[in-house]
C-alpha positions as CSV (number, residue, x, y, z in Angstrom):
1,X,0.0,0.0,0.0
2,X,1.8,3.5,-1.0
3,X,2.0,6.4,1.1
4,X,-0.7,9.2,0.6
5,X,1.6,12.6,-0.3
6,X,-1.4,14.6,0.8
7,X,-1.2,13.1,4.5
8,X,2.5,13.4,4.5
9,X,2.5,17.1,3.2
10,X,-0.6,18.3,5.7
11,X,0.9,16.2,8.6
12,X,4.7,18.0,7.7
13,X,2.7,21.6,7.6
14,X,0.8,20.5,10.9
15,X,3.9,20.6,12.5
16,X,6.1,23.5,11.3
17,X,3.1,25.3,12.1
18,X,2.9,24.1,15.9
19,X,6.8,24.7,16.0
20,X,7.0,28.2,14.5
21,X,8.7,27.4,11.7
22,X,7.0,29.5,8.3
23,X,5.3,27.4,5.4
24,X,6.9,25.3,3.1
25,X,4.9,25.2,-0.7
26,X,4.5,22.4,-2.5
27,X,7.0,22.8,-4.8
28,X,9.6,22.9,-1.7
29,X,7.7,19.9,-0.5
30,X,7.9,17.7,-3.2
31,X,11.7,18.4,-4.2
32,X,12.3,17.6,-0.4
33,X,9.9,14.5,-0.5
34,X,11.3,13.3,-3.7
35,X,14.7,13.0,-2.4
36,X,13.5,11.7,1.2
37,X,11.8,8.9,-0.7
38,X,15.1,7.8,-2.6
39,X,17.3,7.9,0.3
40,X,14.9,5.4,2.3
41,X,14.8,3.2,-1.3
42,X,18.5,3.3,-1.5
43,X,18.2,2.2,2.1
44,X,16.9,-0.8,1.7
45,X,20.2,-2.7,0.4
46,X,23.1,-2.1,3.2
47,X,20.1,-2.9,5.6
48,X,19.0,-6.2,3.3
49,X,23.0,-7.3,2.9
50,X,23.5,-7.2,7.2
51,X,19.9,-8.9,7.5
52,X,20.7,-11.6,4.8
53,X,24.3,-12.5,6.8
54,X,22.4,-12.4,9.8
55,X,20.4,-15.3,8.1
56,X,23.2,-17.5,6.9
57,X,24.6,-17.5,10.6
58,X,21.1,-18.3,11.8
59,X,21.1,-14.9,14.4
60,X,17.4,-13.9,13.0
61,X,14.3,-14.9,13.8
62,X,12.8,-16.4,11.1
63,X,8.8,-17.2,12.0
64,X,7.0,-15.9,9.4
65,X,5.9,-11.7,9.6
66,X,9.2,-11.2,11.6
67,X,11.7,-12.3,9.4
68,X,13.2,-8.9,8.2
69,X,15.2,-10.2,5.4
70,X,11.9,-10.8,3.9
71,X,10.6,-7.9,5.2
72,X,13.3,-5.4,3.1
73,X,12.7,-8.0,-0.3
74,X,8.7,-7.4,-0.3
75,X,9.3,-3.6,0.5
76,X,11.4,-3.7,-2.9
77,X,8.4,-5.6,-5.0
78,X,6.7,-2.8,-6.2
79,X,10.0,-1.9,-8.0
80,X,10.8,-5.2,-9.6
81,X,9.6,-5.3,-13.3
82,X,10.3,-7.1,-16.5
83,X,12.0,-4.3,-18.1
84,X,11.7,-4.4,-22.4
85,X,15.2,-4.7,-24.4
86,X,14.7,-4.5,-27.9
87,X,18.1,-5.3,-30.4
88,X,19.4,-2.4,-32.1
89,X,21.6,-3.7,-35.0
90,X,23.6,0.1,-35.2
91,X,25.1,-0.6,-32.1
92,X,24.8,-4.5,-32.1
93,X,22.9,-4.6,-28.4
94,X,19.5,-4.6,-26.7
95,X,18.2,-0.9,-25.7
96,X,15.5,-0.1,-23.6
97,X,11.9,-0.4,-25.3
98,X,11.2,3.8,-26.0
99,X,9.3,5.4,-24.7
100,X,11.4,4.6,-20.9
101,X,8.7,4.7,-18.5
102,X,10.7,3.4,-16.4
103,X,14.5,4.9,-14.8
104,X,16.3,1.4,-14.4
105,X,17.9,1.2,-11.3
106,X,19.8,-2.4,-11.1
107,X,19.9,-4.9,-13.6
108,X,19.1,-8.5,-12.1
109,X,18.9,-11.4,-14.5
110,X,18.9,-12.0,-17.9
111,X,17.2,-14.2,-20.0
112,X,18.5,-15.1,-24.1
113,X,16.0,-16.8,-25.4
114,X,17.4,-18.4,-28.8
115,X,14.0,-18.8,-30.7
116,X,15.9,-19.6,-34.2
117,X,17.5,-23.2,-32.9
118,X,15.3,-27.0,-32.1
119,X,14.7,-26.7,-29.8
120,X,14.8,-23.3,-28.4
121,X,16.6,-22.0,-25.7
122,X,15.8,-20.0,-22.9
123,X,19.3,-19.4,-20.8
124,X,20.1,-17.7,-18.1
125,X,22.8,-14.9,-18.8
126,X,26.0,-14.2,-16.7
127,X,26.6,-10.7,-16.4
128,X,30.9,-10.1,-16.4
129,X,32.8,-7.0,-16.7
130,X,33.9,-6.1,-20.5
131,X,37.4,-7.0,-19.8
132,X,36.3,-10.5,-18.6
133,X,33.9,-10.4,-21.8
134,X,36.9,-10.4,-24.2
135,X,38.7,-13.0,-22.5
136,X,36.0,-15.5,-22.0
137,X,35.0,-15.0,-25.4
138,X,38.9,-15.4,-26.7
139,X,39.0,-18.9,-24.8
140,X,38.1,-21.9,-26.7
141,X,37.0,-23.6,-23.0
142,X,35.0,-20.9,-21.7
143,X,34.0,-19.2,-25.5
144,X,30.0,-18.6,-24.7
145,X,27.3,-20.8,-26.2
146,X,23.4,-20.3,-26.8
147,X,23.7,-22.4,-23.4
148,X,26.2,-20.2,-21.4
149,X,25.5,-16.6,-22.8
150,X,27.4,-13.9,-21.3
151,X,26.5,-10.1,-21.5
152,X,28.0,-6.9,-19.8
153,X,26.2,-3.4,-19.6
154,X,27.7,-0.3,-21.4
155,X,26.3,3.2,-22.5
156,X,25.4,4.8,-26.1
157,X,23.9,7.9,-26.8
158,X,23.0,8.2,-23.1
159,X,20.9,5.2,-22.7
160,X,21.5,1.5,-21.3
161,X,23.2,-1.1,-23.7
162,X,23.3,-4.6,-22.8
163,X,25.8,-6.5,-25.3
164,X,24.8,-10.3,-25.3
165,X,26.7,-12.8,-26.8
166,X,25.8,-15.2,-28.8
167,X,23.1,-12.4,-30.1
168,X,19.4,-14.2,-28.9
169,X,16.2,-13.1,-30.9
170,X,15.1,-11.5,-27.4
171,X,15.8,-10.7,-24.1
172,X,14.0,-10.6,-20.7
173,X,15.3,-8.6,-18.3
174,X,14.6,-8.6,-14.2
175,X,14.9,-5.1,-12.9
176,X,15.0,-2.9,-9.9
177,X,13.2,1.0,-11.2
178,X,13.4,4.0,-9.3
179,X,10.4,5.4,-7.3
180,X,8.3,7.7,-9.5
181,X,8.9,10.9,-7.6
182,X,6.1,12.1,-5.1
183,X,4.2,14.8,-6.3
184,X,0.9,17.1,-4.2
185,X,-0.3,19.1,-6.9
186,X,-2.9,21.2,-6.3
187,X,-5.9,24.1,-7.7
188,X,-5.9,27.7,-6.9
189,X,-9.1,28.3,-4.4
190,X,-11.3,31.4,-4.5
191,X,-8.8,32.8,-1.6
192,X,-5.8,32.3,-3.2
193,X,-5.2,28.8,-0.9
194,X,-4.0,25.7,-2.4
195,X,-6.7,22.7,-2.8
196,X,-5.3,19.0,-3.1
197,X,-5.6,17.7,-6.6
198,X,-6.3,14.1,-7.5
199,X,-4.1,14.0,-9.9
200,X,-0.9,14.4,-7.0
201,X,1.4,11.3,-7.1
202,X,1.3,9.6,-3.7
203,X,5.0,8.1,-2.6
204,X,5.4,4.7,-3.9
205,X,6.9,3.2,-0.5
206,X,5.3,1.1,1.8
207,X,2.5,2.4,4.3
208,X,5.0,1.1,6.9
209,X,7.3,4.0,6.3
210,X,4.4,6.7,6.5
211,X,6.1,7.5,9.8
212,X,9.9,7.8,8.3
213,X,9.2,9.2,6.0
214,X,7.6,12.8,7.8
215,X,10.5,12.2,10.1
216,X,12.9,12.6,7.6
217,X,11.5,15.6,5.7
218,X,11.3,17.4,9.2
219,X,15.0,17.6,9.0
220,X,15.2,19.5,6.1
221,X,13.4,21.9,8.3
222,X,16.0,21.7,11.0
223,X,13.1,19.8,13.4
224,X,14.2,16.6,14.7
225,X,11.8,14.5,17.2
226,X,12.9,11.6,18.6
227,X,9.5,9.7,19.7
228,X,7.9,8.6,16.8
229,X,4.3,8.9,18.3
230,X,3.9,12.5,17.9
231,X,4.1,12.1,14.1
232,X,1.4,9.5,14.5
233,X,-0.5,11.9,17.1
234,X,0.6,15.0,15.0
235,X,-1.2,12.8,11.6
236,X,-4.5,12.5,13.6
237,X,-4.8,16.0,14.4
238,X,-4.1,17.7,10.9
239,X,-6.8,14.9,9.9
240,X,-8.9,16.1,12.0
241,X,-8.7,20.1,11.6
242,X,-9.0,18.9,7.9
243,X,-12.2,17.4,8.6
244,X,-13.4,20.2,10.9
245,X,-12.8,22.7,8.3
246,X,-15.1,21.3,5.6
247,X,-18.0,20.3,8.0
């Protein structure tokens, strides 16, 4: 479940307004919240790479709902997608499909499916560095196959390449994408005040991070609380002058 950007922004302006501390627009808020939200996603690996050793020395609980290894992988979900390569024979390697919805963030595995060969393949693709590609490839022992495909990632023209070789008919590519950035957009009222607008972009985290996620934008603002329930008390309150205000 995402994180409502109108909740965040009202609970955020809730409490610079309790501590003194001016008005922040929305534009403000959503460059801050934008960049909140990445450094929480970009969180989630150091914090996955300690929980996972933790597993393979058996020092975490691991009944299910408390196993936080899992807990980090199924906040990552919503950014895992089968990303679209398409072969571009100008620069002999797969692009990204245009137009990019989607800002690629780590490339997980690959997939050469060799559709021209009885029967076809479908191989799983070892990613190497290009120095490694030219001397794998040199070897007679390790040359790739349509079995053993290797691939490594360069640029061209700005966008992702992914060199496969042997060349496959397709690809399927695993990914990690970036967040789409937060946005609270908003009408102009008879008064001049801002009105919500359905068409904002709520924060694509987890509901679990509602809480860290106002906690972190507060510091922007130079307002740091330490006990988390007065963000969760704070929430209730700008809810409820909300509702107050349009009964």
């Amino acid at each position: 479940m995402a994180v409502s950007v109108d909740k965040v922004y009202k609970t955020v302006l809730f409490i610079l307004n309790k501590e003194q501390r001016g008005y922040v627009t929305p534009a403000e808020f959503n460059s801050i919240a934008e960049q909140v939200q990445f450094q929480i996603f970009e969180s989630y690996f150091p914090d996955g790479n300690q929980q996972f050793r933790k597993n393979q020395t058996n020092a975490q609980n691991g009944t299910e709902f408390f196993d936080m290894f899992k807990d980090i992988s199924y906040k990552l979900h919503p950014f895992e997608k089968e990303v679209s390569f398409t072969y571009d024979a100008a620069v002999d390697g797969f692009t990204q499909t245009t137009p990019v919805a989607d800002v690629l963030y780590k490339i997980g595995e690959v997939v050469s499916n060799y559709t021209n060969v009885n029967p076809s393949l479908a191989s799983i693709t070892q990613l190497v560095s290009k120095s490694d590609f030219n001397k794998i490839s040199r070897s007679k022992l390790t040359a790739p196959d349509n079995k053993n495909p290797l691939f490594f990632t360069t640029n061209t023209t700005g966008s992702l390449l992914l060199k496969v070789t042997p060349t496959p008919n397709t690809i399927t590519v695993n990914a990690l994408v970036t967040p789409t950035p937060p946005s609270w957009e908003f009408t102009t009222g008879g008064l001049g005040q801002y009105i919500y607008s359905n068409t904002s972009t709520d924060f694509q985290l987890d509901g679990s991070e509602q809480t860290l996620l106002i906690l972190e934008i507060l510091k922007y603002f130079g307002i740091v609380i330490n006990d988390p329930t007065i963000i969760q008390a704070a929430s209730q309150e700008a809810q409820q002058m909300e509702i107050n205000e349009k009964s």
